[in-house]
C-alpha positions as CSV (number, residue, x, y, z in Angstrom):
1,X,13.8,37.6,0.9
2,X,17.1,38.6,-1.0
3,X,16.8,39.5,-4.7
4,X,18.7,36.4,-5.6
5,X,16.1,34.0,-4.2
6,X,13.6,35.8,-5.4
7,X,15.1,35.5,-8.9
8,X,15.3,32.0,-10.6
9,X,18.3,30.4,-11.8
10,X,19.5,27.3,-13.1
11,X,23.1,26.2,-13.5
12,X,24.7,23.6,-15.1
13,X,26.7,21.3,-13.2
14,X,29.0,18.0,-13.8
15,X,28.9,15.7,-10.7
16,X,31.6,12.4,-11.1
17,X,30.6,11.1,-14.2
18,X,26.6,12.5,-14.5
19,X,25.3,16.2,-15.6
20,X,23.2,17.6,-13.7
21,X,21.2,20.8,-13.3
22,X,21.0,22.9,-9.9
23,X,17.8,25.4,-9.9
24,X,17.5,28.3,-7.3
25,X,13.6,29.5,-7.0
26,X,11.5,31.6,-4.7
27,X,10.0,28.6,-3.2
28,X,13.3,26.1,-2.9
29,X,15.9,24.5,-4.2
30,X,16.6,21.3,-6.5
31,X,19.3,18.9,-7.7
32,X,18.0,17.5,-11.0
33,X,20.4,14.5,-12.8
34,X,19.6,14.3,-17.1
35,X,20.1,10.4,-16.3
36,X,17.4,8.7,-15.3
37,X,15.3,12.7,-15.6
38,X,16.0,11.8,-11.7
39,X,14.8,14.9,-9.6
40,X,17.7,14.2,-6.9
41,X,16.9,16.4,-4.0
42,X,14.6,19.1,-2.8
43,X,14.6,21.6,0.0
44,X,12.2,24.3,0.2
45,X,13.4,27.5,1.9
46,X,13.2,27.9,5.8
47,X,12.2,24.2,5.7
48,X,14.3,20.8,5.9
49,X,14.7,18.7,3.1
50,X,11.5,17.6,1.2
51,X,13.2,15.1,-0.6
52,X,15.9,13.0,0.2
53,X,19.5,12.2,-1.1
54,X,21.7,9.6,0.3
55,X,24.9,11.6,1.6
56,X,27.2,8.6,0.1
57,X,25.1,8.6,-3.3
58,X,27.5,7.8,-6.4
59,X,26.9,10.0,-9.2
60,X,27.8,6.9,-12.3
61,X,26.7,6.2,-15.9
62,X,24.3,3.3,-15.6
63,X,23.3,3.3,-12.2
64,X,20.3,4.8,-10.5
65,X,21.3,7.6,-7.8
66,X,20.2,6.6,-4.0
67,X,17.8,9.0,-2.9
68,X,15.5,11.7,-5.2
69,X,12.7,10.4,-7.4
70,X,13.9,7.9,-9.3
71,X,11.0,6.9,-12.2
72,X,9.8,3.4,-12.3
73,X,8.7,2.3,-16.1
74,X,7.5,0.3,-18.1
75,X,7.6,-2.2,-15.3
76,X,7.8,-1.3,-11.4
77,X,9.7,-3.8,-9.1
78,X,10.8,-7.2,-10.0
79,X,9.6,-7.8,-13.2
80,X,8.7,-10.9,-12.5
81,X,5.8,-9.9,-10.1
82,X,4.3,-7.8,-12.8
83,X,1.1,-9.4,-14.6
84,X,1.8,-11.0,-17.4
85,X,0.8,-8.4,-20.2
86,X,4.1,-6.3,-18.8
87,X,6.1,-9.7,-18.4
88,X,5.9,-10.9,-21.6
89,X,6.5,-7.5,-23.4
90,X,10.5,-7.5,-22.6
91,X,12.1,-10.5,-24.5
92,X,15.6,-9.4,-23.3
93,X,18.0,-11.6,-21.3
94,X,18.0,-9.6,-17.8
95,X,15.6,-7.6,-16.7
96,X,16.5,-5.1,-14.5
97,X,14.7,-4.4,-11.4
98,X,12.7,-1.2,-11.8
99,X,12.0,-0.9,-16.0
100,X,14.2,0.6,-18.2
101,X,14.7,4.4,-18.2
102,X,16.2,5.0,-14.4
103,X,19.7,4.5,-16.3
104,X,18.7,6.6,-19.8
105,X,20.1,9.8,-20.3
106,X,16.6,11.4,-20.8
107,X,16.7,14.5,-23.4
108,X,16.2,17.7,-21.5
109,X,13.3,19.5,-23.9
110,X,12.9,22.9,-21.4
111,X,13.4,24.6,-18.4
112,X,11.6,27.6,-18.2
113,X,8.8,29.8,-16.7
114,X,5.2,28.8,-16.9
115,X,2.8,30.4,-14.7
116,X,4.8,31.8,-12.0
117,X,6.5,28.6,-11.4
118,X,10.0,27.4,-13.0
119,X,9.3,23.8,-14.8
120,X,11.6,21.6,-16.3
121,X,10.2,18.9,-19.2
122,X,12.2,15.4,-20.1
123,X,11.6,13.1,-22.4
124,X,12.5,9.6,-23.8
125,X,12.1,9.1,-27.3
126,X,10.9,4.8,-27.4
127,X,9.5,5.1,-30.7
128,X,11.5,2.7,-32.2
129,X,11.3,0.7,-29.0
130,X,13.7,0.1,-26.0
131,X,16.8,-3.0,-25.6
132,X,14.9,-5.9,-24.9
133,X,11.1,-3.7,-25.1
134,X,9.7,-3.2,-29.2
135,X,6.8,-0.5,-27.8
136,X,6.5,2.5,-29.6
137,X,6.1,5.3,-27.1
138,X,7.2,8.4,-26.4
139,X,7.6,9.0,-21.8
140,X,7.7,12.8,-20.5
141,X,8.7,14.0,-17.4
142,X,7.6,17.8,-15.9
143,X,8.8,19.0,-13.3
144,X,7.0,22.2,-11.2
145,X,8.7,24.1,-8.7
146,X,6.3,26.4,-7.5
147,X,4.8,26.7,-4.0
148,X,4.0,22.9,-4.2
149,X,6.7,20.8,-6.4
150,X,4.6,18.9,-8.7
151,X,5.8,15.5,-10.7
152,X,4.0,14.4,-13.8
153,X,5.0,11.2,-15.7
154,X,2.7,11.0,-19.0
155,X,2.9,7.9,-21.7
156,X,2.2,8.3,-25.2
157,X,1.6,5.1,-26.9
158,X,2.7,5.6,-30.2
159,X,1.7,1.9,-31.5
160,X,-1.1,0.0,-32.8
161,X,-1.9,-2.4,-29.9
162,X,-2.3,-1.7,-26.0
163,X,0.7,-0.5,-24.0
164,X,0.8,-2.5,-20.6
165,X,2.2,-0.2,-17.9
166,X,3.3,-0.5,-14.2
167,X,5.2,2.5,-12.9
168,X,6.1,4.5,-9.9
169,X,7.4,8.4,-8.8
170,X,10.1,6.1,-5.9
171,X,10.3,9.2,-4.1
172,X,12.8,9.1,-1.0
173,X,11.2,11.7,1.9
174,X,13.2,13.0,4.6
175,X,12.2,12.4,8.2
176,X,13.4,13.8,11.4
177,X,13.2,10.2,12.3
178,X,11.2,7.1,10.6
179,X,10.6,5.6,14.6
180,X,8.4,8.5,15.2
181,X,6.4,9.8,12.1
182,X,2.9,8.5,11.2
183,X,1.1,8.1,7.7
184,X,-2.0,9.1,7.4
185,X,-4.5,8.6,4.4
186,X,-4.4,4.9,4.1
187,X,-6.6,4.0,6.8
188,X,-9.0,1.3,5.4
189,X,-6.8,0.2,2.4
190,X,-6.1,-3.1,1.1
191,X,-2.4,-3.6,1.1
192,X,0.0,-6.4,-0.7
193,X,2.8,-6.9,2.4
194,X,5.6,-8.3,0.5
195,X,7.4,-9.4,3.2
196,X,5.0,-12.3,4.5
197,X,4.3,-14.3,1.0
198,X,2.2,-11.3,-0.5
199,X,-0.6,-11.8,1.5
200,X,-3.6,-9.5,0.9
201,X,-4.1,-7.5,4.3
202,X,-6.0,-4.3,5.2
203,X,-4.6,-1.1,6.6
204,X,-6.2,-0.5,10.1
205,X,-4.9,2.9,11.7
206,X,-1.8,5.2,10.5
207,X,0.6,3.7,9.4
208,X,4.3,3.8,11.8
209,X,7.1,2.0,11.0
210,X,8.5,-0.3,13.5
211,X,10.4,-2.6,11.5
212,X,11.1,-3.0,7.7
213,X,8.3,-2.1,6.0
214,X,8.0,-2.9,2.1
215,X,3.7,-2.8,0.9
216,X,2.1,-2.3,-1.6
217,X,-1.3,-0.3,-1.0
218,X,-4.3,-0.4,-3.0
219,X,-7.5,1.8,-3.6
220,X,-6.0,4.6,-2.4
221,X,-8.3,7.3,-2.8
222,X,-7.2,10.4,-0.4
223,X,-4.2,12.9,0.0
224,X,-1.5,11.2,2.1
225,X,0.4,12.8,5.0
226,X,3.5,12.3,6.4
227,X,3.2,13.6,10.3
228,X,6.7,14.0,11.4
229,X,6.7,15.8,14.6
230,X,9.8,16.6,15.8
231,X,10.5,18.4,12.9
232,X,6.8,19.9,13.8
233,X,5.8,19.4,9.7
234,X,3.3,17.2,7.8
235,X,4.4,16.3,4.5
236,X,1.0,16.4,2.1
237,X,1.4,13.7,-1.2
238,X,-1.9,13.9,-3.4
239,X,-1.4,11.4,-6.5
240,X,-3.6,12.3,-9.4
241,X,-4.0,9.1,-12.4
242,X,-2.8,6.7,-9.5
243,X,-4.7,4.1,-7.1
244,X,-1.6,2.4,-5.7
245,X,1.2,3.4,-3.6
246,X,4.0,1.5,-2.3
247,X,5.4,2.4,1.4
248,X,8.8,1.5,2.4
249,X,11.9,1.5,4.4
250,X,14.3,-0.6,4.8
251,X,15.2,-0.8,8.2
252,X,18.2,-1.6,10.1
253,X,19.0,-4.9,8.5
254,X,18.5,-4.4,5.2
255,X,20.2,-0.7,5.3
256,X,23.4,-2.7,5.9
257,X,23.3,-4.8,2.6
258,X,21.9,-1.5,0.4
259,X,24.1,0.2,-2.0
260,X,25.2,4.1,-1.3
261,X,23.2,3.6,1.8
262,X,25.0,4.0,5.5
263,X,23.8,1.6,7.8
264,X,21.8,4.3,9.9
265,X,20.3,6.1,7.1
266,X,16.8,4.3,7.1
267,X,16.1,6.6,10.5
268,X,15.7,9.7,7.9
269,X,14.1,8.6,5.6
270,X,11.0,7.2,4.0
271,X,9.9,6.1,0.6
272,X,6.2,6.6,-0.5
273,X,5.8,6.2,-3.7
274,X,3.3,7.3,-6.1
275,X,2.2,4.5,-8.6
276,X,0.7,2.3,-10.8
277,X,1.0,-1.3,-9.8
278,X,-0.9,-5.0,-9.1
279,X,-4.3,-4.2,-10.0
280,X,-3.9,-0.7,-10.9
281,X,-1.3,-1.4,-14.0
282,X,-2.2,1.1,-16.6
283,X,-2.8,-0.1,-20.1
284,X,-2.9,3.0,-23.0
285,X,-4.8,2.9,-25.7
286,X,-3.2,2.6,-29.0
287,X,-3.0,6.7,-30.1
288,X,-3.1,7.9,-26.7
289,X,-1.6,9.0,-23.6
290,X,-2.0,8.5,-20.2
291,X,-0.7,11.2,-17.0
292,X,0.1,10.0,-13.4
293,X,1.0,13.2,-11.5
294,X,1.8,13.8,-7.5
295,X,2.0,17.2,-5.6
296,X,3.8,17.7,-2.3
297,X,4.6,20.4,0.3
298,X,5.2,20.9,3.6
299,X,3.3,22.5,6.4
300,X,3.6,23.5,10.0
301,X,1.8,20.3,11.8
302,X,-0.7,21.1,13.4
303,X,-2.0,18.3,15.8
Protein backbone atom coordinates (compact mmCIF):
# COMPACT_ATOMS: atom_id res chain seq x y z
CA UNK A 1 0.00 0.00 0.00
CA UNK A 2 1.44 3.40 -1.15
CA UNK A 3 2.52 5.91 1.54
CA UNK A 4 -0.28 8.16 0.53
CA UNK A 5 -3.10 5.71 1.46
CA UNK A 6 -1.49 4.69 4.21
CA UNK A 7 -1.54 8.39 5.43
CA UNK A 8 -4.92 10.11 6.16
CA UNK A 9 -6.11 13.15 4.63
CA UNK A 10 -8.92 15.24 4.41
CA UNK A 11 -9.59 18.04 1.84
CA UNK A 12 -11.96 20.55 1.61
CA UNK A 13 -14.06 20.72 -1.27
CA UNK A 14 -17.03 23.02 -2.83
CA UNK A 15 -19.47 20.88 -4.93
CA UNK A 16 -22.47 23.29 -6.84
CA UNK A 17 -23.68 25.09 -4.18
CA UNK A 18 -22.74 22.60 -0.85
CA UNK A 19 -19.21 22.10 1.06
CA UNK A 20 -18.17 19.16 1.41
CA UNK A 21 -15.21 17.27 2.91
CA UNK A 22 -13.30 14.38 0.89
CA UNK A 23 -11.13 11.95 3.42
CA UNK A 24 -8.39 9.54 2.10
CA UNK A 25 -7.72 6.62 4.84
CA UNK A 26 -5.95 3.30 5.12
CA UNK A 27 -9.19 1.52 5.01
CA UNK A 28 -11.34 3.69 2.17
CA UNK A 29 -12.53 6.54 0.98
CA UNK A 30 -15.54 9.06 1.80
CA UNK A 31 -17.53 12.02 0.51
CA UNK A 32 -18.97 13.77 3.56
CA UNK A 33 -21.54 17.03 2.72
CA UNK A 34 -21.66 19.78 6.18
CA UNK A 35 -25.50 19.93 5.05
CA UNK A 36 -27.55 17.61 6.30
CA UNK A 37 -23.87 16.01 8.36
CA UNK A 38 -24.80 13.67 5.14
CA UNK A 39 -22.00 10.92 4.79
CA UNK A 40 -22.40 10.87 0.91
CA UNK A 41 -20.42 7.91 -0.33
CA UNK A 42 -18.11 5.24 0.71
CA UNK A 43 -15.70 2.89 -0.91
CA UNK A 44 -13.30 0.83 0.90
CA UNK A 45 -10.06 0.03 -0.92
CA UNK A 46 -9.85 -3.10 -3.39
CA UNK A 47 -13.68 -3.26 -2.80
CA UNK A 48 -16.78 -1.65 -4.72
CA UNK A 49 -18.70 0.93 -3.26
CA UNK A 50 -20.09 0.37 0.36
CA UNK A 51 -22.35 3.14 0.11
CA UNK A 52 -24.08 4.52 -2.58
CA UNK A 53 -24.47 7.92 -4.50
CA UNK A 54 -26.86 8.64 -7.18
CA UNK A 55 -24.54 9.53 -10.32
CA UNK A 56 -27.21 12.42 -11.21
CA UNK A 57 -27.32 13.59 -7.40
CA UNK A 58 -27.61 17.59 -7.18
CA UNK A 59 -25.44 19.09 -4.75
CA UNK A 60 -28.28 22.29 -3.57
CA UNK A 61 -28.98 24.36 -0.39
CA UNK A 62 -32.08 22.90 1.03
CA UNK A 63 -32.36 19.69 -0.45
CA UNK A 64 -31.29 16.28 0.70
CA UNK A 65 -28.49 14.58 -1.64
CA UNK A 66 -29.75 11.11 -3.40
CA UNK A 67 -27.79 8.46 -2.19
CA UNK A 68 -25.24 8.47 1.25
CA UNK A 69 -26.77 8.44 4.68
CA UNK A 70 -29.03 10.87 4.92
CA UNK A 71 -30.21 11.28 8.90
CA UNK A 72 -33.85 10.94 9.65
CA UNK A 73 -34.89 13.16 12.99
CA UNK A 74 -36.94 14.12 15.01
CA UNK A 75 -39.50 12.36 13.00
CA UNK A 76 -38.81 9.45 10.35
CA UNK A 77 -41.16 9.28 7.18
CA UNK A 78 -44.33 11.01 6.81
CA UNK A 79 -44.93 12.75 9.76
CA UNK A 80 -48.16 11.95 9.77
CA UNK A 81 -47.58 8.12 10.47
CA UNK A 82 -45.55 8.93 13.47
CA UNK A 83 -47.42 8.35 16.94
CA UNK A 84 -48.82 11.09 18.19
CA UNK A 85 -46.28 12.25 20.97
CA UNK A 86 -43.86 13.18 17.66
CA UNK A 87 -46.98 14.51 15.69
CA UNK A 88 -48.04 16.94 17.91
CA UNK A 89 -44.53 18.23 18.82
CA UNK A 90 -44.14 20.30 15.33
CA UNK A 91 -46.81 23.10 15.21
CA UNK A 92 -45.41 24.31 11.84
CA UNK A 93 -47.34 24.63 8.57
CA UNK A 94 -45.56 21.75 6.41
CA UNK A 95 -43.85 19.18 7.64
CA UNK A 96 -41.35 17.92 5.61
CA UNK A 97 -41.06 14.31 5.00
CA UNK A 98 -38.04 12.94 6.92
CA UNK A 99 -37.69 15.55 10.22
CA UNK A 100 -35.87 18.56 10.12
CA UNK A 101 -32.06 18.41 9.96
CA UNK A 102 -31.41 16.53 6.40
CA UNK A 103 -31.40 20.26 5.03
CA UNK A 104 -29.32 22.06 8.15
CA UNK A 105 -25.93 22.97 7.66
CA UNK A 106 -24.79 20.87 10.71
CA UNK A 107 -21.53 22.56 12.50
CA UNK A 108 -18.53 20.46 11.86
CA UNK A 109 -16.96 20.21 15.67
CA UNK A 110 -13.75 17.62 14.54
CA UNK A 111 -12.15 15.58 12.25
CA UNK A 112 -9.31 13.90 13.70
CA UNK A 113 -7.55 10.73 14.91
CA UNK A 114 -9.01 8.62 17.66
CA UNK A 115 -7.74 5.19 18.14
CA UNK A 116 -6.20 4.42 14.92
CA UNK A 117 -9.24 5.38 13.12
CA UNK A 118 -9.97 8.94 11.45
CA UNK A 119 -13.54 10.24 12.93
CA UNK A 120 -15.40 13.15 12.05
CA UNK A 121 -18.11 14.67 14.87
CA UNK A 122 -21.36 17.02 13.76
CA UNK A 123 -23.54 18.65 15.60
CA UNK A 124 -26.84 20.62 15.68
CA UNK A 125 -27.25 23.09 18.26
CA UNK A 126 -31.70 22.88 18.92
CA UNK A 127 -31.42 24.34 22.12
CA UNK A 128 -33.49 27.03 21.49
CA UNK A 129 -35.66 24.70 19.44
CA UNK A 130 -36.06 24.12 15.60
CA UNK A 131 -38.79 26.20 12.86
CA UNK A 132 -41.97 24.73 13.67
CA UNK A 133 -40.18 22.15 16.71
CA UNK A 134 -39.71 24.28 20.55
CA UNK A 135 -37.43 21.04 21.97
CA UNK A 136 -34.38 21.82 23.52
CA UNK A 137 -31.78 19.39 22.39
CA UNK A 138 -28.58 19.29 21.24
CA UNK A 139 -28.13 16.04 17.93
CA UNK A 140 -24.40 14.64 17.22
CA UNK A 141 -23.25 12.91 14.51
CA UNK A 142 -19.63 10.62 14.58
CA UNK A 143 -18.39 9.36 12.04
CA UNK A 144 -15.55 6.29 12.18
CA UNK A 145 -13.54 5.29 9.36
CA UNK A 146 -11.57 2.59 10.53
CA UNK A 147 -11.61 -1.05 9.33
CA UNK A 148 -15.48 -1.02 9.79
CA UNK A 149 -17.17 2.61 9.13
CA UNK A 150 -19.17 3.13 12.15
CA UNK A 151 -22.39 5.84 12.36
CA UNK A 152 -23.54 7.03 15.66
CA UNK A 153 -26.46 9.51 15.97
CA UNK A 154 -26.87 10.52 19.88
CA UNK A 155 -29.73 13.02 21.34
CA UNK A 156 -29.34 15.14 24.17
CA UNK A 157 -32.53 16.34 25.62
CA UNK A 158 -31.71 19.46 26.94
CA UNK A 159 -35.45 20.20 28.37
CA UNK A 160 -37.58 19.51 31.19
CA UNK A 161 -40.25 17.08 29.72
CA UNK A 162 -39.70 13.86 27.49
CA UNK A 163 -38.24 14.17 24.00
CA UNK A 164 -40.39 11.91 21.52
CA UNK A 165 -38.02 10.53 18.81
CA UNK A 166 -38.36 8.50 15.56
CA UNK A 167 -35.22 8.42 13.46
CA UNK A 168 -33.23 6.62 10.95
CA UNK A 169 -29.34 6.25 9.47
CA UNK A 170 -31.43 6.07 5.42
CA UNK A 171 -28.39 4.44 4.23
CA UNK A 172 -28.28 3.80 0.30
CA UNK A 173 -26.00 0.28 -0.24
CA UNK A 174 -24.59 -0.51 -3.46
CA UNK A 175 -25.50 -3.80 -5.09
CA UNK A 176 -24.04 -5.58 -8.00
CA UNK A 177 -27.73 -6.03 -8.70
CA UNK A 178 -30.95 -5.68 -6.24
CA UNK A 179 -32.68 -8.97 -8.59
CA UNK A 180 -30.10 -11.12 -7.19
CA UNK A 181 -28.91 -10.29 -3.55
CA UNK A 182 -30.52 -11.77 -0.37
CA UNK A 183 -31.03 -10.22 3.28
CA UNK A 184 -30.34 -12.13 5.86
CA UNK A 185 -31.00 -11.50 9.61
CA UNK A 186 -34.63 -10.78 9.53
CA UNK A 187 -35.98 -14.15 9.38
CA UNK A 188 -38.86 -14.41 11.88
CA UNK A 189 -39.51 -10.59 12.18
CA UNK A 190 -42.70 -8.81 12.28
CA UNK A 191 -42.72 -6.36 9.52
CA UNK A 192 -45.15 -3.10 8.79
CA UNK A 193 -45.53 -3.52 4.60
CA UNK A 194 -46.44 -0.16 3.66
CA UNK A 195 -47.42 -0.89 0.52
CA UNK A 196 -50.70 -3.06 1.22
CA UNK A 197 -52.64 -0.70 3.99
CA UNK A 198 -49.83 -1.30 6.68
CA UNK A 199 -50.69 -4.57 7.49
CA UNK A 200 -48.77 -6.31 10.22
CA UNK A 201 -47.01 -9.46 8.45
CA UNK A 202 -44.04 -11.73 9.46
CA UNK A 203 -40.72 -12.19 7.67
CA UNK A 204 -40.50 -15.89 6.61
CA UNK A 205 -37.02 -16.61 4.76
CA UNK A 206 -34.31 -13.96 3.37
CA UNK A 207 -35.51 -11.37 2.21
CA UNK A 208 -35.12 -10.72 -2.11
CA UNK A 209 -36.49 -8.14 -3.75
CA UNK A 210 -38.74 -8.89 -6.62
CA UNK A 211 -40.75 -5.88 -6.85
CA UNK A 212 -40.87 -2.50 -4.89
CA UNK A 213 -40.25 -3.16 -1.63
CA UNK A 214 -40.92 -0.34 1.12
CA UNK A 215 -41.21 -2.24 5.12
CA UNK A 216 -40.80 -1.51 8.06
CA UNK A 217 -39.25 -4.38 10.25
CA UNK A 218 -39.65 -4.85 13.82
CA UNK A 219 -37.75 -6.72 16.84
CA UNK A 220 -34.85 -6.93 15.09
CA UNK A 221 -32.41 -8.40 17.16
CA UNK A 222 -29.34 -9.91 14.96
CA UNK A 223 -26.56 -8.46 12.61
CA UNK A 224 -27.97 -8.09 9.02
CA UNK A 225 -26.35 -9.20 5.82
CA UNK A 226 -26.55 -8.17 2.53
CA UNK A 227 -25.43 -11.42 0.25
CA UNK A 228 -24.63 -10.03 -3.06
CA UNK A 229 -23.06 -12.62 -5.06
CA UNK A 230 -21.86 -11.53 -8.14
CA UNK A 231 -19.88 -9.08 -6.59
CA UNK A 232 -18.87 -12.39 -4.35
CA UNK A 233 -19.33 -9.93 -0.91
CA UNK A 234 -21.69 -9.89 2.07
CA UNK A 235 -22.37 -6.60 3.39
CA UNK A 236 -22.56 -7.01 7.51
CA UNK A 237 -25.01 -4.02 9.23
CA UNK A 238 -25.13 -4.52 13.15
CA UNK A 239 -27.44 -1.62 14.66
CA UNK A 240 -26.69 -1.01 18.35
CA UNK A 241 -29.79 1.39 20.46
CA UNK A 242 -32.16 0.23 17.48
CA UNK A 243 -35.04 -2.46 17.14
CA UNK A 244 -36.43 -1.35 13.76
CA UNK A 245 -35.17 -1.16 10.36
CA UNK A 246 -36.82 -0.17 7.25
CA UNK A 247 -35.87 -2.09 3.82
CA UNK A 248 -36.47 -0.49 0.60
CA UNK A 249 -36.21 -0.03 -3.08
CA UNK A 250 -38.03 1.49 -5.22
CA UNK A 251 -38.23 -0.42 -8.18
CA UNK A 252 -38.74 0.17 -11.67
CA UNK A 253 -41.87 2.30 -11.45
CA UNK A 254 -41.26 4.32 -8.90
CA UNK A 255 -37.45 4.98 -10.00
CA UNK A 256 -39.11 6.82 -12.92
CA UNK A 257 -41.05 9.47 -10.73
CA UNK A 258 -37.85 9.90 -8.04
CA UNK A 259 -35.77 12.89 -8.04
CA UNK A 260 -31.81 12.68 -9.11
CA UNK A 261 -32.68 9.12 -9.59
CA UNK A 262 -32.27 7.43 -13.43
CA UNK A 263 -34.88 5.21 -14.18
CA UNK A 264 -32.49 2.08 -13.92
CA UNK A 265 -30.72 2.98 -10.82
CA UNK A 266 -32.98 0.88 -8.36
CA UNK A 267 -30.88 -2.36 -9.94
CA UNK A 268 -27.70 -1.05 -7.73
CA UNK A 269 -28.92 -0.25 -5.07
CA UNK A 270 -30.60 -0.88 -1.77
CA UNK A 271 -31.69 1.04 1.27
CA UNK A 272 -31.57 -0.63 4.80
CA UNK A 273 -31.89 1.63 7.16
CA UNK A 274 -31.03 1.60 10.70
CA UNK A 275 -33.81 3.07 13.01
CA UNK A 276 -36.02 3.92 15.45
CA UNK A 277 -39.57 3.84 14.32
CA UNK A 278 -43.54 2.45 15.13
CA UNK A 279 -43.12 0.83 18.25
CA UNK A 280 -39.59 1.33 18.76
CA UNK A 281 -39.82 5.49 18.87
CA UNK A 282 -37.28 6.56 21.37
CA UNK A 283 -38.40 8.91 24.10
CA UNK A 284 -35.27 10.74 26.22
CA UNK A 285 -35.50 11.45 29.40
CA UNK A 286 -35.41 15.06 30.38
CA UNK A 287 -31.31 15.53 31.19
CA UNK A 288 -30.22 12.77 29.16
CA UNK A 289 -29.15 11.28 26.02
CA UNK A 290 -29.80 8.53 24.05
CA UNK A 291 -27.12 6.74 21.09
CA UNK A 292 -28.32 4.72 18.08
CA UNK A 293 -25.15 3.49 16.34
CA UNK A 294 -24.63 0.96 13.08
CA UNK A 295 -21.27 -0.64 11.91
CA UNK A 296 -20.76 -2.04 8.36
CA UNK A 297 -18.13 -3.75 6.28
CA UNK A 298 -17.69 -5.84 3.65
CA UNK A 299 -16.46 -9.43 3.32
CA UNK A 300 -15.55 -11.94 0.78
CA UNK A 301 -19.05 -14.17 0.75
CA UNK A 302 -18.57 -17.15 1.60
CA UNK A 303 -21.61 -19.43 0.80
Amino acid sequence: MSSDIQTPSVEQVQIDQLPCWRIHTAYGEALIAQQGAQLLSYQPHEQPPLVWLSDTAQYRHGQSVRGGVPVCWPWFGDLARNPVEIRTAFTGDTPPAHGLVRALDWQLDDIAEEQGELAAHFSVDARHGLPGWQHSARLELAMRFGERLTLELTTHNLGDRPLPVSQALHTYFAVSNSREIAIDGLQGCRYIETLEDWEERQQHGVVRIAGETDRIYLDVEKPLVIRDPLWERAIHIQAGGSRSAVVWNPWIDKAARLSQFRDDAWEGMLCIETARVWDDVMSVAPGRSETMRVTIWGEALND
